[in-house]
N, C-alpha and C positions, 0 to 999 in steps of 0.2 A: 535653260540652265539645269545639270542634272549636277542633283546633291545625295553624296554615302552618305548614311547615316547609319554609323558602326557601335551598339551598344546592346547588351545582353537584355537589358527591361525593356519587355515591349511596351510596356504602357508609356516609360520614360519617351522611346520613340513613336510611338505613336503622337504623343503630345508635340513633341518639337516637330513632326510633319506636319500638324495643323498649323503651328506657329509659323512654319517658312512657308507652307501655301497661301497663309494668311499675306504674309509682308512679302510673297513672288507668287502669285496666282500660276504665273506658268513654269512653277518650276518642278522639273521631275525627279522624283525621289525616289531611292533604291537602299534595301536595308539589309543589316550582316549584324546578326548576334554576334557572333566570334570574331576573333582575329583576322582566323586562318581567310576566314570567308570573307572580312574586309580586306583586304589583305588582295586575294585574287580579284575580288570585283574593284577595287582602285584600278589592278593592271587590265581588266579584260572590260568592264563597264565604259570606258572611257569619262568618268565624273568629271565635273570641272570644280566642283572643291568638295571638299572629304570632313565631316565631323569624327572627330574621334575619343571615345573614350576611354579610360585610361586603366580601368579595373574590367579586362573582359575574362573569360573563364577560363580559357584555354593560353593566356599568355598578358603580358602589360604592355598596353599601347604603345609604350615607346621603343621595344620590340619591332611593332608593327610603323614606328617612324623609320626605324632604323632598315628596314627592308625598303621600304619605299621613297629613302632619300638617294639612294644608290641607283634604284631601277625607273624609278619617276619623279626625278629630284624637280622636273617644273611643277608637278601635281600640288596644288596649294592643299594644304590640311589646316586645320585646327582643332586643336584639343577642346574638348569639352568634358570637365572633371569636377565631381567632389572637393579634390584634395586641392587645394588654396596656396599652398606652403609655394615658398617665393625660389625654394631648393631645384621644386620639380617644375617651376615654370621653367627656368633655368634650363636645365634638363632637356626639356622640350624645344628650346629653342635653338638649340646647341645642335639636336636631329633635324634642323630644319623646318619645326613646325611655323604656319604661317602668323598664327594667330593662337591665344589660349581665353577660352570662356569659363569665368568660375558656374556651375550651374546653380549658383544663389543669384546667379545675373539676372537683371531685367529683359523683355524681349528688345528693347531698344535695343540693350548692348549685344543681341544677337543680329539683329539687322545692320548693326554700324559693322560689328565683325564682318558680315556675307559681302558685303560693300566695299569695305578698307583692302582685304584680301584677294577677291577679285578685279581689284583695282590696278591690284601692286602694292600695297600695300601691309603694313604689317598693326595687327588688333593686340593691344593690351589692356588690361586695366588699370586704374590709376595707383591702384594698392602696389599693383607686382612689378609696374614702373619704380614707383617708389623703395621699393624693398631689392629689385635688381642692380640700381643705384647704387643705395649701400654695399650689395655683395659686390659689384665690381670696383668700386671705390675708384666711381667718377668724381671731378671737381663740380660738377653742376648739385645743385641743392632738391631736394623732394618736392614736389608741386604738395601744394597744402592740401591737406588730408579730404578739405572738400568737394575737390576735383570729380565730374560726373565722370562716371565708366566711360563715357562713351569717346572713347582716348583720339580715334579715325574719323573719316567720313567729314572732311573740312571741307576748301573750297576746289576738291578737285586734283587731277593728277598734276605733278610737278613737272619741268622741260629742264632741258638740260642746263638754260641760261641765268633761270633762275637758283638753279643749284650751286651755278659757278661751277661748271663741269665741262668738258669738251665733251661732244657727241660719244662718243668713243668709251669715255669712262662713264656718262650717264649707262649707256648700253651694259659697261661690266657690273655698274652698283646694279641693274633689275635682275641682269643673273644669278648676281650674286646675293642678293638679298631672298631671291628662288631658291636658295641652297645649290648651284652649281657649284661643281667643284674648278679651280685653275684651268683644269683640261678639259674641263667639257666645254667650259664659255668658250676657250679658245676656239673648240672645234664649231659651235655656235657663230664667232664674229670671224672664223675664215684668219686666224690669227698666228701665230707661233704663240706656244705657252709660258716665253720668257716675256711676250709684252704684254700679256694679261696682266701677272705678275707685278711686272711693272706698276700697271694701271690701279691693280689692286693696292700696293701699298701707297702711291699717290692718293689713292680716295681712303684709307685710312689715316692718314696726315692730313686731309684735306676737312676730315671730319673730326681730326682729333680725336679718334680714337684708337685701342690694341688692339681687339681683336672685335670678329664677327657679332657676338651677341653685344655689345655695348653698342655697335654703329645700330642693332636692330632696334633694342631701348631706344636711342635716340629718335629712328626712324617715327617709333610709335608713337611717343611723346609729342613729337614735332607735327602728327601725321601728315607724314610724307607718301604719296604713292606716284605711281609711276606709269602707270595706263597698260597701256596694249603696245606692246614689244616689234619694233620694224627693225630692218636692216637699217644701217647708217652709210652714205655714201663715205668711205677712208680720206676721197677727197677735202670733206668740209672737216674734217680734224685738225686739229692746229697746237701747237707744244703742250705738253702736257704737264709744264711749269705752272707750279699753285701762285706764284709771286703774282700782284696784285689784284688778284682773284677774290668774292667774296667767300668768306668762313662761314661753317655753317655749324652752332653751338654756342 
């Protein structure tokens, strides 16, 4: 496993490299003061998840999402930030980020993050779940304040049956919860970009929700992930009518 770790203090990084070598002994780490320089090693390093921080010198992180949701929109990232505020998790997950770590987190909630994300899955904590909630003004109620960070990391990736999902649209929720755009999954599952589409607002009705960041809240809440990404044979596809299917929320 090779992990960016994009943040101007080096003592700050230095520390979180013990901590991940600690909890992945063989994981190989690579480091970027700056934006610019996380930034090119995301594209040229080949990482398989990206920390990121949100205050760098030369630019704000989310700057540095915004480039990289375009040119490496499967590249899992997660913020890792000071700033708490439920505005900028928002924010963040809106560019695609995978996952946000407040850095007052415990190291647990850093290893559930490296786990849930690389999974398929999507890391929040219990605060910015709850306070996302409110900004998007779901019907679902706030998990009680006591709720452990450690939001991911349940019993494992999800299948499609369990979802209540045809093969099909499970394939478009891990895209798309990747930050693919309509046209890129399409060109991914070999599709036209009107049955993505399709597919995409079927699994928005199907989750009950408007748009992309609230299906993501959910995801996290729920922790839900999705494993390791295959083709689907088109063959075992079957109508993609939600009626007697189970709901998921």
């Amino acid at each position: 496993m090779r992990v960016l770790l994009v943040d101007d203090h080096e003592l700050f990084r230095a520390g979180l490299a013990l901590l991940i070598k600690e909890l992945f002994p063989d994981a190989e780490l690579l480091h970027a003061n700056t934006m610019v320089h996380g930034v090119d090693s995301a594209m040229t390093e080949n990482p398989d998840i990206v920390f990121l921080d949100l205050e760098l010198p030369d630019g704000h992180g989310c700057d540095a999402l915004a480039q990289l949701k375009d040119a490496r929109p499967p590249l899992p990232v997660v913020v890792l930030s000071a700033d708490e505020r439920v505005e900028t998790v928002g924010r963040c997950l809106e560019l695609r980020a995978m996952g946000y770590v407040p850095k007052s987190s415990s190291p647990e909630a850093l290893h559930a993050a490296i786990v849930a994300v690389l999974s398929g899955g999507v890391f929040l904590p219990a605060a910015s779940i709850a306070g996302l909630r409110r900004g998007i003004d779901t019907t679902e109620t706030a998990r009680e304040s006591g709720k452990s960070q450690q939001t991911n990391g349940g019993d494992g990736p999800w299948g499609a049956p369990r979802l209540g999902l045809t093969p099909r649209e499970y394939e478009t929720l891990t895209w798309l919860v990747r930050g693919l755009p309509s046209k890129a999954i399409a060109s991914k599952m070999r599709l036209e970009d009107i049955t993505v589409r399709k597919y995409i607002s079927h699994l928005l009705a199907h989750f009950n929700v408007r748009r992309r960041t609230e299906l993501i809240v959910m995801l996290a809440d729920k922790s839900i992930s999705f494993g390791t990404l295959s083709d689907t044979d088109p063959s075992l596809d079957r109508d993609s009518s939600s009626d007697g299917r189970p709901r998921i929320g």
